[in-house]
C-alpha positions as CSV (number, residue, x, y, z in Angstrom):
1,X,-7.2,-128.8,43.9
2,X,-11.0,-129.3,42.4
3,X,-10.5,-129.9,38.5
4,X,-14.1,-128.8,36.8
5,X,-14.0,-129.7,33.0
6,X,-17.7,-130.0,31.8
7,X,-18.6,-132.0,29.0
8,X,-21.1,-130.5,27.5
9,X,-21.7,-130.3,23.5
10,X,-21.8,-126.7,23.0
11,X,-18.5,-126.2,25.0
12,X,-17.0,-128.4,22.4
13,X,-18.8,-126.7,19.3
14,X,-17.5,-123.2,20.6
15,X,-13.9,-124.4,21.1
16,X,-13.7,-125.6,17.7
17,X,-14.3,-122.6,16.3
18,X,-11.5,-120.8,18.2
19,X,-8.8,-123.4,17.5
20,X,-9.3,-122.8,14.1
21,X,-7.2,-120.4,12.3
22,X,-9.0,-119.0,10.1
23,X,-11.3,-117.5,12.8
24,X,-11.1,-113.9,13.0
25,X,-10.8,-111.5,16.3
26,X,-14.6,-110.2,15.8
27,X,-15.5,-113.8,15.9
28,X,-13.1,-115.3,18.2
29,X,-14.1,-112.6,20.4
30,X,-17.7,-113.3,20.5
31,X,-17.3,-117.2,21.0
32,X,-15.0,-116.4,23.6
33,X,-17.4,-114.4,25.5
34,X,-20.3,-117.1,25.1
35,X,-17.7,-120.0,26.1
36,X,-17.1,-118.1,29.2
37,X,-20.8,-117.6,30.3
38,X,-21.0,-121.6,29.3
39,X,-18.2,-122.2,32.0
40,X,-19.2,-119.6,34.5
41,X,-22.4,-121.3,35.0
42,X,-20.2,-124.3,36.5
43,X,-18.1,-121.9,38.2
44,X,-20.6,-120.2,39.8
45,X,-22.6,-123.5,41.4
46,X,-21.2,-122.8,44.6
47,X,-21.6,-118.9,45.1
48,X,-23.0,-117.4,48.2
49,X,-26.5,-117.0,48.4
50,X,-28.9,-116.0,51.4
51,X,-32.9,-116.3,51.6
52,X,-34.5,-112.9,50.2
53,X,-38.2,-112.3,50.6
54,X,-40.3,-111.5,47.4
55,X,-43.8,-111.0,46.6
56,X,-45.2,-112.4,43.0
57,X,-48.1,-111.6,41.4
58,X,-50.3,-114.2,43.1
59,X,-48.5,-114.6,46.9
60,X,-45.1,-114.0,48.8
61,X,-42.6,-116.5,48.7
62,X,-38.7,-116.7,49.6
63,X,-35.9,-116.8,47.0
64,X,-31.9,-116.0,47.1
65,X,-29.8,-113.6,45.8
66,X,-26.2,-113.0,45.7
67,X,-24.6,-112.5,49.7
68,X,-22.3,-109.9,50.9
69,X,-19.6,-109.2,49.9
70,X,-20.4,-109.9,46.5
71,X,-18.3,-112.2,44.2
72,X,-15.2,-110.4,42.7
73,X,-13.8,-110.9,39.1
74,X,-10.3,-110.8,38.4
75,X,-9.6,-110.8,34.5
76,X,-5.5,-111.6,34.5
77,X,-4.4,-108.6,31.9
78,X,-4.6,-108.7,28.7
79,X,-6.3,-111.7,27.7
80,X,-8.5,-112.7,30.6
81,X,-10.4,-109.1,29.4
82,X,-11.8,-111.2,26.2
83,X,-13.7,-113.9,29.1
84,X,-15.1,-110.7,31.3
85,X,-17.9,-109.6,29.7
86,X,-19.0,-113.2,29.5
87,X,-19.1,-113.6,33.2
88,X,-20.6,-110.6,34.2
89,X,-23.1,-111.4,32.1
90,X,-24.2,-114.4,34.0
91,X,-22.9,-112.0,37.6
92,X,-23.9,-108.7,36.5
93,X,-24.1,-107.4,40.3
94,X,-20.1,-108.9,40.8
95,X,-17.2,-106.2,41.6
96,X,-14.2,-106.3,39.0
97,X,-10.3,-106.0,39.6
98,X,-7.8,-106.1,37.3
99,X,-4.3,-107.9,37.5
100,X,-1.7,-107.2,34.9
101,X,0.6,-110.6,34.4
102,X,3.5,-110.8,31.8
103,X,4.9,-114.2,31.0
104,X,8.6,-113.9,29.7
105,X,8.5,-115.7,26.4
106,X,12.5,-117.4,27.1
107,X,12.3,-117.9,30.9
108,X,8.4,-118.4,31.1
109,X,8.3,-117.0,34.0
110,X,5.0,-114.5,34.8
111,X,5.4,-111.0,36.8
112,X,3.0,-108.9,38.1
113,X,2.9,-104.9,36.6
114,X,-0.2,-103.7,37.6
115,X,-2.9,-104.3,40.0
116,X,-6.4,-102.9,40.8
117,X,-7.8,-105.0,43.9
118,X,-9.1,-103.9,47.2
119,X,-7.0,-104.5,49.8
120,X,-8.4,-107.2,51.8
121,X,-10.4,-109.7,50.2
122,X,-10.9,-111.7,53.7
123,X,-14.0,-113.8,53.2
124,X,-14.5,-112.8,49.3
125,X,-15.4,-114.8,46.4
126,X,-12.9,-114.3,43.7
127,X,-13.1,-116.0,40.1
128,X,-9.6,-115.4,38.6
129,X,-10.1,-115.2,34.2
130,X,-7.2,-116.3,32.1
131,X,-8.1,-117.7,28.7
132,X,-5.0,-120.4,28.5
133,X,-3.6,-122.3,31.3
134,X,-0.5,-123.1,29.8
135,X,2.9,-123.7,32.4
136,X,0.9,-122.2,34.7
137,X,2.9,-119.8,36.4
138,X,1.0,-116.7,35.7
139,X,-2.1,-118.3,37.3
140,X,0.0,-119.4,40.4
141,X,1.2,-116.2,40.8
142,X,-2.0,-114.4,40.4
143,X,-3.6,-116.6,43.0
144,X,-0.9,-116.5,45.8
145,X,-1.1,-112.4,45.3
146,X,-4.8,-112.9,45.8
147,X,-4.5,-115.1,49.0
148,X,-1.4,-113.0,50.1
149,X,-4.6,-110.4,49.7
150,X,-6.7,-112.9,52.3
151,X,-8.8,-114.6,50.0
152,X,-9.3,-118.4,50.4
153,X,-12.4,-119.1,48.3
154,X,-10.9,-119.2,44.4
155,X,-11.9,-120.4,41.3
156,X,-9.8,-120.1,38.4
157,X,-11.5,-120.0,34.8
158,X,-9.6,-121.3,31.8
159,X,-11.0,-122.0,28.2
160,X,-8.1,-124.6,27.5
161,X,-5.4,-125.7,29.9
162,X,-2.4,-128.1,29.5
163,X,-1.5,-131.2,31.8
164,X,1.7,-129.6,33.4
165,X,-0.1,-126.3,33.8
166,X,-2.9,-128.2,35.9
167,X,0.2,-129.9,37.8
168,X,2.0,-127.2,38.7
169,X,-1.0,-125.3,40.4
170,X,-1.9,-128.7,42.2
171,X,2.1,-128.4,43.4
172,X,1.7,-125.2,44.3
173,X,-1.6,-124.7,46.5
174,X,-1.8,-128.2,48.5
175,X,-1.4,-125.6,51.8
176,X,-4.1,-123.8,50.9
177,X,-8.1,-124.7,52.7
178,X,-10.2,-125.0,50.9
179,X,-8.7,-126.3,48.1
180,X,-8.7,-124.0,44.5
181,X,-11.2,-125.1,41.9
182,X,-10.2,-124.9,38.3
183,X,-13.0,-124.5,35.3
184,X,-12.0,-125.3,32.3
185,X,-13.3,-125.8,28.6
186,X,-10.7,-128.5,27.9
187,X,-7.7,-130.3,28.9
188,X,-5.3,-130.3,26.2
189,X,-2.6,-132.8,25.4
190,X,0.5,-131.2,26.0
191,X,2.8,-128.0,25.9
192,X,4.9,-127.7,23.0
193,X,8.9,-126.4,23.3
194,X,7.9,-122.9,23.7
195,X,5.1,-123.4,25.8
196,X,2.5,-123.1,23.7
197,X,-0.8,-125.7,24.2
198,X,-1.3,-128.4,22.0
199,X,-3.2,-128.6,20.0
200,X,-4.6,-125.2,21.6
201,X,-5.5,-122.0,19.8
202,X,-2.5,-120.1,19.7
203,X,-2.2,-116.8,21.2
204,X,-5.4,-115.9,22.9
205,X,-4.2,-112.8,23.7
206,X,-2.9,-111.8,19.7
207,X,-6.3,-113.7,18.7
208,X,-8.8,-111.5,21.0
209,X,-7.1,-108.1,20.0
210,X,-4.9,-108.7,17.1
211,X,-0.4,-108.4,17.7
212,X,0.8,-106.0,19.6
213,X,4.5,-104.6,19.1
């Protein structure tokens, strides 16, 4: 597995703000959504282009675009909805699925409840969103339904992730060619007794769109 974790002073600036507490959801929001175009411009370095003949104002010349099929973007539910808009912004011609995961706060273990893929993603693109990659088991399990789905090219974005987290999806995905690439805005020191990142942000999930009962 490819670890991607760009230093870069703005990523660093923008993370700051949404450790800190006394950031509200508006804001944490917003930051969120400029972090993630920050990162998707490293995720995206390696995205599919083919030559596309243009004509400027002064002569004709050949650029890219995006090949087909185009990328797809799969925000993991609820959370990984506050990074989407921010990489669509940078992929605004990218398709969209949604994948509902639920981690189990006691066992910490993630299951799937919902899902809104196509059905074969042979030969796709797919840039998986999940703000915190924390044990990791709701981004293993997100992936492996995604290759179970026939995609091999995957790149998970993460604003913070945690040591065992990155260690668990190396553990899990040393079958898989080519290897996953991981994106993220920091590595964090540890996870705490109940799983949390540390010194992380907290809930991203409770900080995007407030506590849900």
């Amino acid at each position: 597995m490819r670890v991607i974790n760009p230093d870069h002073p703005l990523i660093a600036h923008k993370l700051t703000y949404l450790r800190d507490e006394r950031t509200d959801s508006p804001t944490f929001r917003r930051l969120a959504e400029e972090l993630m175009t920050l990162l998707a411009y490293e995720a995206t370095r390696e995205v599919r282009v083919e030559p596309f003949e243009i004509r400027t104002p002064v002569a004709p010349t050949t650029g890219i675009k995006l090949s087909n099929p185009k990328p797809l973007v799969v925000p993991i539910l609820r959370a990984g909805l506050g990074m989407l808009e921010g990489m669509v912004r940078l992929l605004p011609s990218a398709e969209v699925g949604f994948l509902g995961m639920h981690r189990d706060e006691e066992t910490l273990v993630a299951t799937t409840y919902a899902n809104r893929l196509p059905e074969d993603l042979t030969d796709r693109q797919v840039y998986v969103l999940d703000p915190m990659l924390a044990t990791g088991g709701s981004m293993v399990d997100a992936i492996r339904f995604l290759v179970q789905l026939g995609a091999r090219d995957i790149t998970a974005v993460t604003l913070l992730a945690a040591p065992e987290g990155i260690e668990h999806m190396r553990e899990s995905f040393t079958d898989i060619d080519p290897p996953i690439t991981l994106v993220t805005g920091a590595i964090d020191e540890r996870l705490n007794e109940h799983g949390y990142i540390v010194p992380g942000l907290g809930d991203a999930g409770d900080r995007l769109y407030g506590v849900v009962n």
